[in-house]
C-alpha positions in Angstrom: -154.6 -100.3 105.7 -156.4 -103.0 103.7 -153.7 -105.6 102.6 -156.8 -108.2 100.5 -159.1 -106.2 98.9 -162.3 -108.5 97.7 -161.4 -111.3 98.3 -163.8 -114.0 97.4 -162.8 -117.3 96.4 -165.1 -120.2 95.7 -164.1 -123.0 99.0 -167.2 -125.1 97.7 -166.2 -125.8 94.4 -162.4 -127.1 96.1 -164.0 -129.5 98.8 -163.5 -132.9 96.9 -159.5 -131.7 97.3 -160.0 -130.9 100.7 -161.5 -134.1 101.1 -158.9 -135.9 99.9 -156.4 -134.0 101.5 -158.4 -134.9 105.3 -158.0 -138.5 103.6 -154.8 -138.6 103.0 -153.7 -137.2 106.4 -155.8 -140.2 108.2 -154.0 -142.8 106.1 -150.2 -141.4 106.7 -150.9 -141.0 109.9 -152.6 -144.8 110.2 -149.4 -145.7 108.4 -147.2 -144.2 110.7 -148.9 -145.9 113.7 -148.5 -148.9 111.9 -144.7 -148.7 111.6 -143.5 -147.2 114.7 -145.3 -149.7 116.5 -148.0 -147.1 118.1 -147.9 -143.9 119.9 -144.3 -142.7 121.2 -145.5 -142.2 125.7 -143.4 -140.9 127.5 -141.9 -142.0 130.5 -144.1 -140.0 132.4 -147.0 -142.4 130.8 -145.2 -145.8 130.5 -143.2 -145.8 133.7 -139.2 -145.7 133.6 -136.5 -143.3 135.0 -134.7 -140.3 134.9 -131.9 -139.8 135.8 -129.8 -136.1 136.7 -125.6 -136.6 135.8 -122.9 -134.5 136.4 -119.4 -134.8 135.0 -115.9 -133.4 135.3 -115.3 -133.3 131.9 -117.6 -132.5 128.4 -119.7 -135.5 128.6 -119.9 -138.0 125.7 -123.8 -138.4 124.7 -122.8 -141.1 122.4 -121.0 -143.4 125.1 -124.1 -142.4 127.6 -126.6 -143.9 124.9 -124.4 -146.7 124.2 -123.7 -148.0 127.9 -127.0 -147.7 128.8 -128.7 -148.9 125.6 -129.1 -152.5 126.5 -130.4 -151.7 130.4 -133.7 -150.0 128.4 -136.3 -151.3 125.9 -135.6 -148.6 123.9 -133.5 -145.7 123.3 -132.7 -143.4 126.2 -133.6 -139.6 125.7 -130.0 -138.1 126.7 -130.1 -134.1 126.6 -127.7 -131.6 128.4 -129.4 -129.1 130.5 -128.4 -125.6 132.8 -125.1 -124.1 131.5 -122.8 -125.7 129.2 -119.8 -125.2 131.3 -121.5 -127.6 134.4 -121.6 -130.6 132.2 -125.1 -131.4 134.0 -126.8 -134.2 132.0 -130.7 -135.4 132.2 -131.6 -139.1 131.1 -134.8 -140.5 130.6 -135.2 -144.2 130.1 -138.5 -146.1 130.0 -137.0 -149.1 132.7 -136.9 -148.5 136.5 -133.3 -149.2 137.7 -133.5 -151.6 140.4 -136.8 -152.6 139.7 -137.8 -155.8 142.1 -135.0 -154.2 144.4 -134.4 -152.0 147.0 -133.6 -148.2 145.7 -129.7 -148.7 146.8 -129.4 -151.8 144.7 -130.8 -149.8 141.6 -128.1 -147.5 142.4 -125.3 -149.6 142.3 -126.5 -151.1 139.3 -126.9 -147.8 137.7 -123.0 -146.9 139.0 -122.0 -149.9 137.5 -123.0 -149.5 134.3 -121.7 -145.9 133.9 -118.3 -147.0 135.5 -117.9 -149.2 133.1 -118.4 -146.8 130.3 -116.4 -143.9 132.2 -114.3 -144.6 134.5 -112.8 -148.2 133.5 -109.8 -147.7 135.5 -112.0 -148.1 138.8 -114.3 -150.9 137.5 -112.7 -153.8 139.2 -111.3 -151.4 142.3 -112.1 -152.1 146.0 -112.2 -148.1 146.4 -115.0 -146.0 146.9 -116.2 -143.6 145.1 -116.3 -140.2 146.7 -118.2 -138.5 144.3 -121.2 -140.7 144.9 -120.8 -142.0 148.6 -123.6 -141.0 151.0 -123.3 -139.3 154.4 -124.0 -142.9 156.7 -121.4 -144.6 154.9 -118.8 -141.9 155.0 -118.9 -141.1 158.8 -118.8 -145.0 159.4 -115.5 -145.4 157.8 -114.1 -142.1 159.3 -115.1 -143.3 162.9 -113.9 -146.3 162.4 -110.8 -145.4 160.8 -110.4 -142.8 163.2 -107.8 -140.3 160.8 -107.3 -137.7 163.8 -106.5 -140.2 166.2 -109.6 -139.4 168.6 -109.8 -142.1 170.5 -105.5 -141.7 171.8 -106.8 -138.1 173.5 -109.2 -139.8 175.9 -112.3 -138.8 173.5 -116.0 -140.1 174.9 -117.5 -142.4 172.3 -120.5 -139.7 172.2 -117.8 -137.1 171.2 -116.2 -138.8 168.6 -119.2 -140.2 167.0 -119.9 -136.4 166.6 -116.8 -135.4 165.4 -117.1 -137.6 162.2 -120.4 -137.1 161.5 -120.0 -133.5 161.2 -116.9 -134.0 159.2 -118.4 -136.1 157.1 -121.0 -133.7 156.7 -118.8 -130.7 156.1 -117.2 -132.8 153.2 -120.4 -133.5 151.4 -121.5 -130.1 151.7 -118.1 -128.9 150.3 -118.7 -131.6 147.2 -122.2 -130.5 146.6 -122.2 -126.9 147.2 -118.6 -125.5 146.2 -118.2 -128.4 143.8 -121.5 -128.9 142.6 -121.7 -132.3 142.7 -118.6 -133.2 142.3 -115.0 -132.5 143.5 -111.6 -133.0 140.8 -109.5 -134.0 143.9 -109.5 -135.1 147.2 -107.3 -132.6 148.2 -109.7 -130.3 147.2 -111.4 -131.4 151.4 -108.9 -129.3 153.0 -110.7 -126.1 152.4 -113.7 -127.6 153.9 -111.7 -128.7 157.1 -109.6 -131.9 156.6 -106.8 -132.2 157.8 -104.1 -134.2 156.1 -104.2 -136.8 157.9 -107.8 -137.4 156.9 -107.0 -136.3 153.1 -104.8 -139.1 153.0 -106.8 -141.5 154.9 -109.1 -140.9 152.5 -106.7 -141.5 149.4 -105.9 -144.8 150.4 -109.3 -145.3 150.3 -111.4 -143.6 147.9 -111.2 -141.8 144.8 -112.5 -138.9 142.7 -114.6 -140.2 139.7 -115.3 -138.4 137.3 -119.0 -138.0 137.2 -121.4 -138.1 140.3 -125.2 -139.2 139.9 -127.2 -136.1 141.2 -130.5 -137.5 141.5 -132.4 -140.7 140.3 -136.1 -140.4 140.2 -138.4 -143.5 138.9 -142.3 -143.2 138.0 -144.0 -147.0 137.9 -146.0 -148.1 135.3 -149.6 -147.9 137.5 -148.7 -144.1 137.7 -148.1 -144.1 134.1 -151.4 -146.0 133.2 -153.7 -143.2 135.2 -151.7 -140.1 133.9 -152.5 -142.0 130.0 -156.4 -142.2 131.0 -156.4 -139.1 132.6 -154.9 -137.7 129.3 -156.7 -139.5 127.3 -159.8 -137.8 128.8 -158.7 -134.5 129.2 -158.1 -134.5 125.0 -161.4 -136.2 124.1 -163.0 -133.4 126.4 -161.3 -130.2 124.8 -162.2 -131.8 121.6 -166.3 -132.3 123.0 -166.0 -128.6 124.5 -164.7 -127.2 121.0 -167.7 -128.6 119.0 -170.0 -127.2 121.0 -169.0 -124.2 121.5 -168.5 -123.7 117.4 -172.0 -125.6 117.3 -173.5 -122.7 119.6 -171.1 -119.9 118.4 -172.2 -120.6 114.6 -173.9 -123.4 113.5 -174.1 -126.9 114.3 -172.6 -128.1 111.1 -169.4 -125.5 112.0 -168.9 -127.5 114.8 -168.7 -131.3 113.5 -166.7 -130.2 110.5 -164.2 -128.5 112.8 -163.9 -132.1 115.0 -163.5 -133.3 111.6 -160.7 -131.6 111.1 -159.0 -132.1 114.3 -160.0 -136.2 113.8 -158.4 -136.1 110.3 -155.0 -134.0 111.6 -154.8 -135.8 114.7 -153.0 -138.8 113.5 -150.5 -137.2 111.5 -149.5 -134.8 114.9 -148.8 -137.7 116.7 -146.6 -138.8 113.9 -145.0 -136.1 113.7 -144.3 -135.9 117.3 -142.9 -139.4 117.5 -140.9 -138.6 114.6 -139.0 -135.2 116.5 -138.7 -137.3 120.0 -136.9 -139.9 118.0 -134.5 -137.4 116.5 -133.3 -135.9 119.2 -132.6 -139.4 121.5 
């Protein structure tokens, strides 16, 4: 079934408005370029951090962007991500926490900052943090706290050593597989083999905070610098491999008007690109 029949319209007669049209597109998008302060890189080509969040409650995008506004030259990119009811959060931040430091210094700093926004209660505290403790420094305190009394039943220093690393082990792999992340209580340990007098050894010493940091990974800026080149050739190539192929396909004037066109769009796609990543920080 024919839908046009005939069609014949004059393009030749239209191509001063088409010209100007290609003309206007290279001066808004020059204009744009102008005014946000060139192209909008991602992290992935400038360098920075992202980060992987998960909290107890709904998380507040608004506080997230706010508390970690002034650790970033510019706004983070804060989006939730997997389902809604595992208030999982990804951010993306063009600055490398910790940068000049050692990766657990960035950490802290990065603890800090979020403590400070969500969990002010524990800001100041001399506690720990359960939710974001690591396995080294939760079997030190258990050995040297010694909840179960170990060392009273004429324990080797071998076997207790053991004993709270894999307790401390079995607690972390309660908090990250059953709890995802994250556990509401610390009486939630018993079902992963606690026994009270550990649960409240622990209470007197740590607390459950409401969000945990899941992951932290950081791409530096020489990365960022050959992923740009690399990109920049890969798009200056496709553009090449078009025009010949309409040059050989058709004729050779197909193919330069067709670069034309992709010149003449280009900068207003970039624009426009800036101008969605920018909406939805």
């Amino acid at each position: 079934m024919e839908i046009f029949k005939q069609v014949s319209i004059d393009w030749l007669s239209k191509k001063w408005w088409f010209f100007g049209l290609s003309w206007a597109l290279i001066v808004l998008g020059a204009i744009g370029y102008v005014v946000r302060q060139g192209l909008a890189y991602g992290i992935d080509f400038t360098g920075g951090t992202v980060i992987y969040l998960k909290f107890k409650e709904t998380p507040d995008l608004d506080l997230i962007r706010k508390s970690l506004k002034s650790e970033s030259a510019t706004p983070p990119l804060i989006q939730r991500y997997d389902l809604p009811a595992k208030n999982t959060v990804q951010i993306r931040m063009q600055t490398v926490f910790g940068a000049g430091q050692d990766i657990e210094s960035g950490h802290r700093e990065l603890l800090t900052v979020l403590r400070k926004a969500f969990d002010p209660e524990h800001a100041g505290s001399n506690k720990t943090d359960f939710n974001n403790v690591g396995l080294d420094a939760l079997s030190k305190f258990l050995l040297g706290a010694d909840p179960d009394n170990l060392k009273a039943q004429n324990k080797t220093t071998s076997e207790i050593d053991s004993y709270y690393h894999n307790l401390a082990q079995s607690l972390l792999d309660h908090r990250n597989k059953a709890g995802e992340g994250l556990v509401k209580s610390l009486g939630e340990l018993r079902a992963a083999g606690a026994s009270s007098a550990v649960v409240a050894r622990l209470d007197a010493d740590y607390f459950a905070g409401p969000f945990a940091v899941k992951g932290v990974e950081s791409v530096g800026a020489v990365v960022g610098s050959d992923l740009r080149r690399r990109a920049a050739l890969a798009v200056g190539l496709s553009f090449l491999g078009m025009l010949v192929y309409i040059g050989f396909r058709f004729k050779p004037i197909y193919g330069v008007a067709a670069w034309w066109r992709c010149f003449t769009t280009s900068p207003l796609l970039w624009g426009f690109l800036r101008s969605r990543r920018r909406r939805y920080r």
